[in-house]
N, C-alpha and C positions, 0 to 999 in steps of 0.2 A: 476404849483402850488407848491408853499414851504410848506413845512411840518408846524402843526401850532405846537408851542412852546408848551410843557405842565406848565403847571400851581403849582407851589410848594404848596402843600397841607400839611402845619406845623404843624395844629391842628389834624390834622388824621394823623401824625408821634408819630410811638413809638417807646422808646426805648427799648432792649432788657430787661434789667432792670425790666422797668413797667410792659412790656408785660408777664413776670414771674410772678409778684405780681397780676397782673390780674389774672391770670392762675390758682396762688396758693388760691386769695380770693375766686374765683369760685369752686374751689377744695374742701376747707375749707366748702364753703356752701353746697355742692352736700354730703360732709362725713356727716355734721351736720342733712340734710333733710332725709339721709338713716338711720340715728341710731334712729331719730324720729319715722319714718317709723317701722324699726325693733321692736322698742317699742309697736307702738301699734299692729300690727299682732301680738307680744308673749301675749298683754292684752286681745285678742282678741281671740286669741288662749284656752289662760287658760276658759275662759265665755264660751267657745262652750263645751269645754270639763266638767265644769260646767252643763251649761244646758242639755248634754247627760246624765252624770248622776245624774240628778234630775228628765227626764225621763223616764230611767230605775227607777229609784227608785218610780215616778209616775203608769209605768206599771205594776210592780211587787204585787205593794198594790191592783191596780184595779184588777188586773188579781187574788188574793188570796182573795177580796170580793166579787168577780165572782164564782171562788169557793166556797165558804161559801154560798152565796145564792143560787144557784144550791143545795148543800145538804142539806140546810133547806126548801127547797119545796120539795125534791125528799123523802125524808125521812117520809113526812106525808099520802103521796102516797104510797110510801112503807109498809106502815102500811095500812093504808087503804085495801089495797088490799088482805094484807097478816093475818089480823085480823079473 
């Protein structure tokens, strides 16, 4: 059996040339998708640390009306008792 002959495959030939500017558009796109990326984690970033404090500043309030109501019921007892 002879060897069979391969077959020149021109359309699937590249030159080093192309095969760079392939390289570099891929390049180009992979930098462009991580600074998008980077963008929205720091947008993302900022809103969470937002929403933490809004609720601290949520628990703080609840937490000193908590308070308050506590010594406005204890206080009438207080008397009450002490009257």
């Amino acid at each position: 059996m002879s060897p069979v002959p391969l077959q020149s495959a021109q359309p699937l030939k590249f030159t080093v040339l192309e095969t760079l500017d392939r390289i570099k558009e891929e390049f180009q796109f992979f930098q462009a998708q991580y600074h998008s990326l980077k963008l929205e984690c720091e947008k993302l970033a900022g809103e969470k640390t937002e929403m933490q404090r809004h609720y601290i500043m949520y628990y703080e309030m609840s937490y000193g009306l908590n308070i308050e109501m506590h010594k406005q019921v204890s206080c009438p007892l207080f008397l009450f008792f002490f009257w």
